[in-house]
DRENLO-911566 format. One line per field, with one value per residue: residue number from 1; x, y, z of N, C-alpha, C in turn. Coordinates in steps of 0.02 Angstrom, whole numbers, plus 50000, padded with zeros to 5 digits. Last residue first. Example, Ala and Ser with C-alpha at 12.3 -4.5 7.8 and 13.67 -1.06 7.14 Angstrom:
<nodes>
marmar <- (2_1)
n.u <- (50642_50660)
n.v <- (49888_49716)
n.w <- (50354_50390)
ca.u <- (50684_50615)
ca.v <- (49947_49775)
ca.w <- (50357_50390)
c.u <- (50645_50660)
c.v <- (50002_49835)
c.w <- (50394_50390)
</nodes>
This chain:
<nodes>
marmar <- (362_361_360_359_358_357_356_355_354_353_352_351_350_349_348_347_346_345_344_343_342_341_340_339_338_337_336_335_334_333_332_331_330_329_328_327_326_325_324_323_322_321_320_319_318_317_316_315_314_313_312_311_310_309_308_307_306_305_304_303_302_301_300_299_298_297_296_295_294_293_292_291_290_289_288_287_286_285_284_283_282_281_280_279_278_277_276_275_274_273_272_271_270_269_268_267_266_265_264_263_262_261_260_259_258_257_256_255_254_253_252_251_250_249_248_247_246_245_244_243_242_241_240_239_238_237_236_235_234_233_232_231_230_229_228_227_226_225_224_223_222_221_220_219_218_217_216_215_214_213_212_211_210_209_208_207_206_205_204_203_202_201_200_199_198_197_196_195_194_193_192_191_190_189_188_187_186_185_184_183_182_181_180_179_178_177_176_175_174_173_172_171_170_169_168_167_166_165_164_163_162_161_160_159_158_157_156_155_154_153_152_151_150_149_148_147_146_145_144_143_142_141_140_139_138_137_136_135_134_133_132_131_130_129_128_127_126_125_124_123_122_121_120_119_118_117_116_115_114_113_112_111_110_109_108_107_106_105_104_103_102_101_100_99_98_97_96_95_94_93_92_91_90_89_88_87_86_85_84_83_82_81_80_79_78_77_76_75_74_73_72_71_70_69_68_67_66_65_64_63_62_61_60_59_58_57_56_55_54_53_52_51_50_49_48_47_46_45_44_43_42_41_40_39_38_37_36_35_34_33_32_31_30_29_28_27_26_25_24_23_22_21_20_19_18_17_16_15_14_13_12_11_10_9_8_7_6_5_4_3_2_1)
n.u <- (48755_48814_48919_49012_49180_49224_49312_49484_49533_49640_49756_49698_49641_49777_49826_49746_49749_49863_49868_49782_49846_49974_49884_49827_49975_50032_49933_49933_50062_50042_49949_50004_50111_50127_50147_50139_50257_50337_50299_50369_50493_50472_50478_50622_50718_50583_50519_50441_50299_50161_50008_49948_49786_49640_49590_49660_49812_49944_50097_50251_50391_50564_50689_50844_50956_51011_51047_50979_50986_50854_50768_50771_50737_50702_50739_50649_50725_50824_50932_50984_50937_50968_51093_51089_51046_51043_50905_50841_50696_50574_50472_50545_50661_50595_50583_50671_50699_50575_50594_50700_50717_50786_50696_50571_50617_50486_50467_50437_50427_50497_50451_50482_50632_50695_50709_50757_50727_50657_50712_50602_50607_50520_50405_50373_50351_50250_50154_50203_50146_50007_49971_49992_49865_49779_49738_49645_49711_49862_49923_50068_50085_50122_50082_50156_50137_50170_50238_50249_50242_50346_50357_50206_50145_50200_50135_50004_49963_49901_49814_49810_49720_49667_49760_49714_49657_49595_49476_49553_49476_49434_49456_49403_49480_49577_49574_49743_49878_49978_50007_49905_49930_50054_50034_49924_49980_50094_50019_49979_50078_50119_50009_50013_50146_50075_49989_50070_50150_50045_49991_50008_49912_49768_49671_49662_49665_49667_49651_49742_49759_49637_49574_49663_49628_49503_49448_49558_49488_49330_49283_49286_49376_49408_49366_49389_49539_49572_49520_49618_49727_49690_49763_49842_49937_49938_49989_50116_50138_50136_50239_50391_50502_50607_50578_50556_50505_50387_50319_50309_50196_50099_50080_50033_49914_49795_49697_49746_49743_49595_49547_49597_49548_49426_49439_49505_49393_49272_49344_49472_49587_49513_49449_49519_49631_49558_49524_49649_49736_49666_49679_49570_49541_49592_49532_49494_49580_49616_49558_49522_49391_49361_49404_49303_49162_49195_49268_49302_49334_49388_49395_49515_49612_49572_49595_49741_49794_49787_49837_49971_50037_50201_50328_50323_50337_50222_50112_50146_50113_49997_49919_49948_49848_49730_49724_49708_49606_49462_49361_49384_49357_49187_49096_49055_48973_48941_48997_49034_48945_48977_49090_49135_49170_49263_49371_49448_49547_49640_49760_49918_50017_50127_50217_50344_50231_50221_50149_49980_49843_49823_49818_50014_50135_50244)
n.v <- (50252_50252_50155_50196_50131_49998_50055_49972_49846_49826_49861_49908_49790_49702_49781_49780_49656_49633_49731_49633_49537_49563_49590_49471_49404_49471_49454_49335_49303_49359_49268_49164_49161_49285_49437_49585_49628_49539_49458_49532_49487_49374_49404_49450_49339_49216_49039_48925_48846_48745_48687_48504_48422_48450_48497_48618_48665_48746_48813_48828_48884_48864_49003_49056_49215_49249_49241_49137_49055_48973_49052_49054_48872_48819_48663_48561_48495_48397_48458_48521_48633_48699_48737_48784_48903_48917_48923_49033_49138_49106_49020_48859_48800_48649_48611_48565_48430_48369_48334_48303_48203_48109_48071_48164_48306_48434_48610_48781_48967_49084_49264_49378_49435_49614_49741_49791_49729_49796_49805_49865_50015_49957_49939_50076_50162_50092_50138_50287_50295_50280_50357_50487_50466_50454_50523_50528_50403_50457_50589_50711_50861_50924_50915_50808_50690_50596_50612_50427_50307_50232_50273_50285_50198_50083_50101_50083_49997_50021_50021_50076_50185_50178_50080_49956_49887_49766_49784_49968_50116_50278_50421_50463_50478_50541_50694_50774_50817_50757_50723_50621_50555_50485_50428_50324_50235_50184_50115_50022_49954_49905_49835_49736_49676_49618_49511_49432_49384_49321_49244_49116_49025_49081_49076_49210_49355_49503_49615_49750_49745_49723_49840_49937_49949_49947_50069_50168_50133_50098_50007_50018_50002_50044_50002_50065_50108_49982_49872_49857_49743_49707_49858_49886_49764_49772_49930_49884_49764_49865_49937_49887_49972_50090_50221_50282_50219_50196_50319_50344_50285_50313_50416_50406_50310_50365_50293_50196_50114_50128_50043_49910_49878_49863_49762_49681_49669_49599_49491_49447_49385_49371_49247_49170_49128_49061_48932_48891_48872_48833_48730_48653_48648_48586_48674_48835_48967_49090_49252_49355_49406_49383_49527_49587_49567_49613_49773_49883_50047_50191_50286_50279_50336_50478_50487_50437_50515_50645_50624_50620_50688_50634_50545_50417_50365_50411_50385_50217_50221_50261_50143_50052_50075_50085_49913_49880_49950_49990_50067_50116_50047_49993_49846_49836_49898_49839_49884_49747_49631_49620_49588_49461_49421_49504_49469_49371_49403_49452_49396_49389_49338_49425_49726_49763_49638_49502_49456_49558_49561_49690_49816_49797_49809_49791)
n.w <- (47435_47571_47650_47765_47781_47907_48051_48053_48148_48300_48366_48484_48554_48578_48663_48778_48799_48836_48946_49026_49049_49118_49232_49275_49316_49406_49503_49521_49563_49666_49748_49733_49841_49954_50046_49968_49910_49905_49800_49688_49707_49676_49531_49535_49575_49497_49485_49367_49399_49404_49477_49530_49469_49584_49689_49696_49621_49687_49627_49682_49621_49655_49623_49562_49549_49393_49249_49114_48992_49012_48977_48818_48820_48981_49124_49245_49379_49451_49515_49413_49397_49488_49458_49355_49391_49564_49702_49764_49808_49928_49918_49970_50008_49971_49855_49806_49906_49870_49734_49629_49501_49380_49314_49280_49253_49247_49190_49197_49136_49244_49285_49278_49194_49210_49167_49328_49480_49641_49776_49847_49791_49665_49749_49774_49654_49608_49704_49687_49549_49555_49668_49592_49506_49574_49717_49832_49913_49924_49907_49961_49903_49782_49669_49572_49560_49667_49810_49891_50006_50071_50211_50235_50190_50252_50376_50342_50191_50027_49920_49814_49835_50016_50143_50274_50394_50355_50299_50221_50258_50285_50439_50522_50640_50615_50541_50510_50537_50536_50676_50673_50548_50608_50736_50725_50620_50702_50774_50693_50670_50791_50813_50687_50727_50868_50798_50737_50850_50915_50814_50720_50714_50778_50890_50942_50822_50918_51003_50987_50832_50782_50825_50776_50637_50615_50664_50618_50480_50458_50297_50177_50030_49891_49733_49614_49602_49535_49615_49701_49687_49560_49508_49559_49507_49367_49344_49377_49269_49151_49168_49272_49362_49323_49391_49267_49163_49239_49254_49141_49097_49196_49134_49003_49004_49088_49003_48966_49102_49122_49031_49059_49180_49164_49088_49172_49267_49210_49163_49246_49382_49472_49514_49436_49533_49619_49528_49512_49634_49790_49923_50039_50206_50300_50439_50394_50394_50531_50531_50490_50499_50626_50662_50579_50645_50743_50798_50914_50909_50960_51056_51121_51052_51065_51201_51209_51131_51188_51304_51272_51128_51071_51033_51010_51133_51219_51136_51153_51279_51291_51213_51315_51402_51332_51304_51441_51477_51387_51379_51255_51142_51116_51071_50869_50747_50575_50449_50421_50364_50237_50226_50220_50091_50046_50122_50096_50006_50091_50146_50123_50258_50288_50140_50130_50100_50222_50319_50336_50300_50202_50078_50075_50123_50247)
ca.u <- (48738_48771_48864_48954_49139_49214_49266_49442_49514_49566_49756_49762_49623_49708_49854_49752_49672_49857_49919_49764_49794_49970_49929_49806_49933_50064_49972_49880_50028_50097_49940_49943_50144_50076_50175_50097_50170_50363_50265_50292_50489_50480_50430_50570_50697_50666_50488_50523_50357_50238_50061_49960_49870_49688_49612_49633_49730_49912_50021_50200_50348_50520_50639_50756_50935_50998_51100_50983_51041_50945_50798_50797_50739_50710_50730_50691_50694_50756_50882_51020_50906_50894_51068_51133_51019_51079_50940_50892_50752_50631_50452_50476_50659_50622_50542_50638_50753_50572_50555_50693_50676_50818_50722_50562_50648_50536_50453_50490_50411_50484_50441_50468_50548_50696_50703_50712_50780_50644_50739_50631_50635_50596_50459_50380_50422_50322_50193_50199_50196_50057_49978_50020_49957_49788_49777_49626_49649_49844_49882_50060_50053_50142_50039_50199_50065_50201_50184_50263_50200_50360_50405_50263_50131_50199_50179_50020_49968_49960_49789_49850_49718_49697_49716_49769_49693_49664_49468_49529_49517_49414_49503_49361_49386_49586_49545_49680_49819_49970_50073_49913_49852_50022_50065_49894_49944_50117_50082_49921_50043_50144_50019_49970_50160_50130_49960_50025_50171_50094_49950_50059_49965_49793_49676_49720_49634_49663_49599_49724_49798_49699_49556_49630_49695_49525_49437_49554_49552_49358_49304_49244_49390_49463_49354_49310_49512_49580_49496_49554_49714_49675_49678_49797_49912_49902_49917_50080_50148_50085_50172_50325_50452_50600_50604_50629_50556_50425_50353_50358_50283_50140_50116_50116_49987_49846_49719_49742_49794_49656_49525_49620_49632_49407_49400_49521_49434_49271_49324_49427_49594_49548_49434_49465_49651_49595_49480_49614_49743_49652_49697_49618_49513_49594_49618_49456_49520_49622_49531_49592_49428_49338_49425_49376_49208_49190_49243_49305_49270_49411_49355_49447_49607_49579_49538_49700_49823_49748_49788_49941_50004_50119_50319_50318_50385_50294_50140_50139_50181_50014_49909_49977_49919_49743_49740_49775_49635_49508_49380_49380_49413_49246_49104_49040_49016_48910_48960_49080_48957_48906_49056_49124_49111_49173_49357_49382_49502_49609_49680_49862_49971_50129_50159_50356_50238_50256_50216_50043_49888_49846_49759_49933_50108_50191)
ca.v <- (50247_50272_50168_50181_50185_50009_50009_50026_49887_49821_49833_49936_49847_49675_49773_49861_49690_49603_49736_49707_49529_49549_49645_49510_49397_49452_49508_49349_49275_49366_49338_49151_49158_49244_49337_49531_49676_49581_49445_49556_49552_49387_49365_49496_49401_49252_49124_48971_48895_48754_48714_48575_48427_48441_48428_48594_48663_48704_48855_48784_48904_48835_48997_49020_49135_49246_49227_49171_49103_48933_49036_49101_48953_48791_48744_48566_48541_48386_48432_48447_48574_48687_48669_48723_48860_48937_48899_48987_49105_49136_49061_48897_48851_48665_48661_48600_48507_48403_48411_48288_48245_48164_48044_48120_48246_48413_48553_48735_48907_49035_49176_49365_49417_49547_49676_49797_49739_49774_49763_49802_49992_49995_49868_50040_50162_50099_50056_50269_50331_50249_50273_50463_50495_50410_50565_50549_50409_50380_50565_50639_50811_50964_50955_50886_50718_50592_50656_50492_50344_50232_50235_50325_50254_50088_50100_50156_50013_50033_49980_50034_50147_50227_50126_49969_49949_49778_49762_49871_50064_50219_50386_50489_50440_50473_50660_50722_50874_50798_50773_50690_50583_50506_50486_50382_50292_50227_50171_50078_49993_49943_49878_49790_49691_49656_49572_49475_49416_49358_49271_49165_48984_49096_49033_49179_49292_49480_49553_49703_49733_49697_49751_49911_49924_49875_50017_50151_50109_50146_50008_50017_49990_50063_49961_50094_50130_50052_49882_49913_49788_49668_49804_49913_49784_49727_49911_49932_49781_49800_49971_49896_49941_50022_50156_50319_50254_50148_50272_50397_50248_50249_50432_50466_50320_50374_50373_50219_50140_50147_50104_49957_49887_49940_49817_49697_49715_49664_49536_49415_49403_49429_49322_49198_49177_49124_48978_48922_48915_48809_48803_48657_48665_48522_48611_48765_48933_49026_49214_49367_49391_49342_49485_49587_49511_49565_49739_49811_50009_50139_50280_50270_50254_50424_50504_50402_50483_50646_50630_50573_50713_50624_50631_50459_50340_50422_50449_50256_50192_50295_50227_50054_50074_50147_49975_49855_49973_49923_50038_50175_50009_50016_49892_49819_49913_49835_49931_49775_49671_49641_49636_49493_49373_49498_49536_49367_49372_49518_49354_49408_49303_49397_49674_49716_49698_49528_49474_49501_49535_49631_49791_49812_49886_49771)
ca.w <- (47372_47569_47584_47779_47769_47846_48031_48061_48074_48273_48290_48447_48533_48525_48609_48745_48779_48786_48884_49017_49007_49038_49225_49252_49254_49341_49485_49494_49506_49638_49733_49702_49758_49941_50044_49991_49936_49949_49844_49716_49738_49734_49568_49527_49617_49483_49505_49408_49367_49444_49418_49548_49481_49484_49666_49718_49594_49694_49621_49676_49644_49627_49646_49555_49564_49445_49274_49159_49005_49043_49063_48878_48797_48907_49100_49179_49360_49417_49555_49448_49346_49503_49528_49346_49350_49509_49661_49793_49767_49915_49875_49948_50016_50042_49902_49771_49902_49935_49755_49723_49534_49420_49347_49338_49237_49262_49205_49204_49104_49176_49311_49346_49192_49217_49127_49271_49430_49572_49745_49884_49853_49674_49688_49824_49734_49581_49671_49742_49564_49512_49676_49666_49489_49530_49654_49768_49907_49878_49913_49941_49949_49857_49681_49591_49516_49590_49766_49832_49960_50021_50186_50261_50168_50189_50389_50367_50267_50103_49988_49811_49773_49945_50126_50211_50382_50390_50368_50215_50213_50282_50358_50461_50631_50619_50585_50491_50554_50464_50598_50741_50572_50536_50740_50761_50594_50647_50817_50740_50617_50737_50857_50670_50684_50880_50849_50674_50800_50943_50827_50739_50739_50727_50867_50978_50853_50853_51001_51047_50892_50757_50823_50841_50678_50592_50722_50677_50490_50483_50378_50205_50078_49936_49800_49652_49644_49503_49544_49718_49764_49594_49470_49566_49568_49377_49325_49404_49346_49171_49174_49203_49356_49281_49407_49313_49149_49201_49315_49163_49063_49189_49201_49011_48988_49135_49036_48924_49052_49166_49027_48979_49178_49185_49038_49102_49306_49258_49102_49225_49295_49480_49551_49410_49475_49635_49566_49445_49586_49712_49890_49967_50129_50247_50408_50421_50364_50485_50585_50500_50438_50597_50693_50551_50562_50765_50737_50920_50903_50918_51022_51176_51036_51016_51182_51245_51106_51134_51314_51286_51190_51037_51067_50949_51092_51238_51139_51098_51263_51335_51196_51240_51413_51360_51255_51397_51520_51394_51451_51294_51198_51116_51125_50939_50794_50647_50483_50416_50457_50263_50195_50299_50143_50036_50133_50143_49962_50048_50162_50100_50188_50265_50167_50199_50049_50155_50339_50307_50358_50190_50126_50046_50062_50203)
c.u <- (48694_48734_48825_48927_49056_49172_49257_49372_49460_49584_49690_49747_49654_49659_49801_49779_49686_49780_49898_49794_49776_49900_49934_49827_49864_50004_49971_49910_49997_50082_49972_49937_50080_50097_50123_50131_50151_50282_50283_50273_50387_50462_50440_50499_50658_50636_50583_50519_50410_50264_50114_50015_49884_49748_49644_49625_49691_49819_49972_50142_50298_50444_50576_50746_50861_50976_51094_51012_51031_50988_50853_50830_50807_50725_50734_50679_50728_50725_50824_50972_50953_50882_51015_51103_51027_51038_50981_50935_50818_50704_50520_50500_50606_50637_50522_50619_50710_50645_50563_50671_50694_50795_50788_50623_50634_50560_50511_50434_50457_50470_50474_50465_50552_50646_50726_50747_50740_50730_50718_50642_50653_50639_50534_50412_50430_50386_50245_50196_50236_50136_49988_50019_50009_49853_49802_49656_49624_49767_49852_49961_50048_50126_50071_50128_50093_50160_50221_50224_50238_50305_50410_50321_50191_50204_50235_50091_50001_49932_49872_49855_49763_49708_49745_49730_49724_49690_49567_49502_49483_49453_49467_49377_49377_49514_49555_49652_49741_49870_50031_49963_49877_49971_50065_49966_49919_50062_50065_49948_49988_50147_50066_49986_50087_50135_50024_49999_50142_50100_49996_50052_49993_49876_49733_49714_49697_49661_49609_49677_49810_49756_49611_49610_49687_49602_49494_49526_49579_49440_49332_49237_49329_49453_49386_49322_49414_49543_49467_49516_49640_49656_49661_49733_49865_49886_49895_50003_50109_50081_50141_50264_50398_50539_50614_50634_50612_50484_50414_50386_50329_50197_50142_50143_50022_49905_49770_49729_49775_49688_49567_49596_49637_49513_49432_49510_49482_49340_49325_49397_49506_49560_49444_49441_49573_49604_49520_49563_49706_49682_49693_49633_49586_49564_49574_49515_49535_49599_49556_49612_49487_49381_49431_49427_49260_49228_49255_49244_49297_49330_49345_49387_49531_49577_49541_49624_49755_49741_49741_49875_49960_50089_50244_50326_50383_50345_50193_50153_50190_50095_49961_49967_49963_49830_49767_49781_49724_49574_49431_49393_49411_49292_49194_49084_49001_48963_48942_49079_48996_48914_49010_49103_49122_49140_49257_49343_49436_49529_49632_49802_49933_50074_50141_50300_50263_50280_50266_50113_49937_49837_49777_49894_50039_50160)
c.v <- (50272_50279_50195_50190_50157_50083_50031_50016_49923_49848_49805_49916_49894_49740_49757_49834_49747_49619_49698_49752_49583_49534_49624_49587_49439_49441_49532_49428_49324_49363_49384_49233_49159_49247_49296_49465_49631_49636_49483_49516_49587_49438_49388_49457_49435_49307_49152_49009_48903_48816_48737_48611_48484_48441_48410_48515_48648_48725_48764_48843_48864_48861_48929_48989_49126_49183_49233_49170_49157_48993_49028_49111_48992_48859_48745_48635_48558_48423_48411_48405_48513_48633_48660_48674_48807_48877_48935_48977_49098_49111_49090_48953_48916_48759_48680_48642_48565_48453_48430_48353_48241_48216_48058_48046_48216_48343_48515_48658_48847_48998_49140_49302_49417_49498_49602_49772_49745_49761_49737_49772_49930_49989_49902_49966_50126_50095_50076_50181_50288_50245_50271_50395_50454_50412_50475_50538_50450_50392_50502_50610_50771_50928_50977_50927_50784_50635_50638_50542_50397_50270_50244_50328_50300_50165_50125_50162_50077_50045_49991_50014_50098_50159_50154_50029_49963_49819_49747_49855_50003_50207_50302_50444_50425_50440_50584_50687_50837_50834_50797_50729_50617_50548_50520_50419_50336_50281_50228_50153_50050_49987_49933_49843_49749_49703_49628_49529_49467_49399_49319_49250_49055_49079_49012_49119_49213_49386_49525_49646_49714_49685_49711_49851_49925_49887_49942_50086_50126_50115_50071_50050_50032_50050_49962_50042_50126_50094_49960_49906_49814_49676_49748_49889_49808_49735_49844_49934_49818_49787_49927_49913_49928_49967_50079_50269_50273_50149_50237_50354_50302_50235_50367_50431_50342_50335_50389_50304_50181_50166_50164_50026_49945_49949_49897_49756_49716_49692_49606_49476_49379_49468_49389_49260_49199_49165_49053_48940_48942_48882_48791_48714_48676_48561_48594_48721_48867_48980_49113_49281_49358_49327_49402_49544_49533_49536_49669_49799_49916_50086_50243_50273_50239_50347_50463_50419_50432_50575_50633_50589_50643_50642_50654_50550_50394_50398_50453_50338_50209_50276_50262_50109_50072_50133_50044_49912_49951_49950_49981_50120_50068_50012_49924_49860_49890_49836_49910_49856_49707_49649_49665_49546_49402_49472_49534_49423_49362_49469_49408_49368_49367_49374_49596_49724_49767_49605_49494_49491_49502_49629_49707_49801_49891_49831)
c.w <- (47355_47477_47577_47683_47749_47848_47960_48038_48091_48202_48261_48387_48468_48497_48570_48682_48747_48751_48847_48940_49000_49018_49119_49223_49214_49276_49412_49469_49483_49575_49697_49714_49713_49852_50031_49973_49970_49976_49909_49774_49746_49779_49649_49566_49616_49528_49492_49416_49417_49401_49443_49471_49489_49507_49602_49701_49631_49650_49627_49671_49646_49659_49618_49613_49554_49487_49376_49230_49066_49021_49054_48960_48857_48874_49012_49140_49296_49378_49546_49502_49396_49434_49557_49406_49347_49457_49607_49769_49799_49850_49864_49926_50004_50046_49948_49818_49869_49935_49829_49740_49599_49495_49403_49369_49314_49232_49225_49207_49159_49187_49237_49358_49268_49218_49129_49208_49363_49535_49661_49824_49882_49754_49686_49814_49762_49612_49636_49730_49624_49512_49615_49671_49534_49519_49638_49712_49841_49885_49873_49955_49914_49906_49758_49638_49533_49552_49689_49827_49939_49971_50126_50233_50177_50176_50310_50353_50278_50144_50033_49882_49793_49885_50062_50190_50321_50401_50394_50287_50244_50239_50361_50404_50584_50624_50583_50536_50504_50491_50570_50675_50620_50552_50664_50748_50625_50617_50760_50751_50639_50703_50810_50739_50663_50791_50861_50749_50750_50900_50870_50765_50742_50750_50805_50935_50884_50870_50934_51061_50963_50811_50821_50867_50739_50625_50703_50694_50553_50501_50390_50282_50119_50000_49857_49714_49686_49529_49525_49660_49758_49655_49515_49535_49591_49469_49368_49406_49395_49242_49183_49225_49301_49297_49377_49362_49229_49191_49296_49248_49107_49156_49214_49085_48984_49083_49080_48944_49005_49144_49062_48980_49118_49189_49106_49076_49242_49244_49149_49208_49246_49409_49527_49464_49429_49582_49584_49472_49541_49657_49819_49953_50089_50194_50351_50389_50408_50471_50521_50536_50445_50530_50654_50602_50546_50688_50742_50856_50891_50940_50977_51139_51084_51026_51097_51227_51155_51111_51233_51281_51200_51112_51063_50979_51026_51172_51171_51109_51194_51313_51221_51222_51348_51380_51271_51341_51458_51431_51450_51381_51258_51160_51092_51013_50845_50693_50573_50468_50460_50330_50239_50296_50182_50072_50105_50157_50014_50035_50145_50102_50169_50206_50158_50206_50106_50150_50282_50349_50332_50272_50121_50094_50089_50171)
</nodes>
């Protein structure tokens, strides 16, 4: 996984980024540390044996980690029966704030974005629409001390959560990964703040991420997603590139269907992962128009539910996919996507303003 996520995606699954405000405000209140949790000190101790890491540093560290009640909370699955609503989600994200501060982004940083563009084919919209949704272009990198939120995470994360084994094993992980990051590179692990998941720097990676796929794209000699803008342009880039961007490929089309042909439960029986060939996603109802029907990968039917309005659908293609590889979630994908072209479609509208008239001075 990339982002300030619990996921099982971008290899970050859901993105639950969107609880991050409502727990805001406790974010500061530290409850008991693990210094006596005897389960943690044993994990410390299975950690410096696996990384070569001095136990003893490895046990004075984590003995300082802090149990965060609302990141427990965050992580913690909404109440049965609330709705998921696309056109709520997508106002979070695509909306004047984070446009204005997208066009201002680009417009300083256009060499380094088309130079991404260029050597991995990822688009600049792309790039932009991440970091506009992850951090809004860095003023929102995150609060928490990224010891305590992977801590939490790992030894008290919430048993109520249908896959709670798993998301606890997958941040142990991530813990592993950032106490031997921080012992290497000679950084206090107190000091580094990110998400209530640990994600950290403009483009919210996890540790594990960082490792894998952060860059020095800015030549200074160090990789840094916290200062260097360069670097997390650079660094999303690397990271679509690695799981499979193809460049010029869309990410979704247009589809409706033939209600006499329809059998959504095949539709969407394989959810987000593409499946289908054209031919046997229209045999199954689904109706393609333009361009799609010469496309030669597979589809994906994507549901975007309204809450009570009828839900929206498209044809997601590997690329779609490949964003939900940051984060498993087709409403985060989306949103991606979309605020990414509203940013391009602000710089464009800009672009072709008229100049203003000369002033009369008669």
């Amino acid at each position: 996984m990339a982002a300030c996520t619990l996921a099982v995606s971008a290899s970050a699954g859901k993105h639950i980024k969107k609880q991050v405000r409502a727990t805001a405000s406790q974010s500061t209140v530290p409850g008991p540390s693990y210094a006596q949790r005897l389960d943690a000190l044993q994990a410390g101790d299975d950690i410096a044996q696996r990384r070569n890491l001095d136990p003893a540093w490895v046990r004075q560290t984590l003995g300082q980690a802090r149990y965060v009640a609302a990141i427990a909370k965050a992580v913690t699955p909404p109440a049965v029966g609330v709705a998921k609503n696309w056109q709520l989600y997508r106002s979070r994200f695509v909306e004047p704030l984070r446009i204005k501060a997208g066009v201002a982004f680009w417009q300083a940083y256009r060499d380094t974005l088309k130079r991404a563009e260029l050597e991995t084919g990822v688009p600049a919209e792309i790039i932009v629409g991440i970091l506009g949704v992850e951090t809004i272009y860095g003023q929102q990198m995150g609060n928490h001390r990224v010891l305590d939120a992977l801590a939490t995470l790992t030894f008290d994360f919430p048993a109520s959560h249908p896959r709670a084994p798993e998301r606890s094993a997958y941040f142990k992980g991530e813990l592993e990964q950032f106490l031997s990051w921080t012992n290497r590179s000679g950084l206090d692990p107190l000091s580094i703040k990110g998400s209530y998941a640990g994600a950290m720097g403009w483009p919210q990676f996890m540790p594990s991420s960082w490792h894998n796929h952060a860059i020095d794209f800015d030549g200074d000699g160090k990789v840094d997603l916290v200062g260097s803008p360069v670097d997390a342009i650079g660094s999303v880039a690397n990271y679509f590139k690695a799981f499979g961007w193809q460049p010029g490929l869309p990410t979704h089309f247009p589809v409706t269907f033939d209600a006499q042909k329809l059998d959504m439960d095949a539709l969407m029986a394989p959810d987000i992962l593409p499946t289908f060939s054209v031919d046997s996603f229209q045999a199954k109802g689904a109706v393609l128009r333009g361009e799609a029907l010469a496309h030669s990968g597979k589809l994906a039917l994507i549901e975007l539910q309204n809450g009570d309005a009828p839900p929206s659908f498209v044809a997601g293609t590997d690329n779609f996919y490949t964003i939900t590889r940051y984060n498993w979630s087709s409403y985060y994908a989306m949103a991606v996507i979309e605020l990414g072209q509203a940013v391009a479609q602000a710089m464009a509208a800009q672009a072709v303003k008229p100049a203003p008239a000369p002033e009369n001075r008669g």
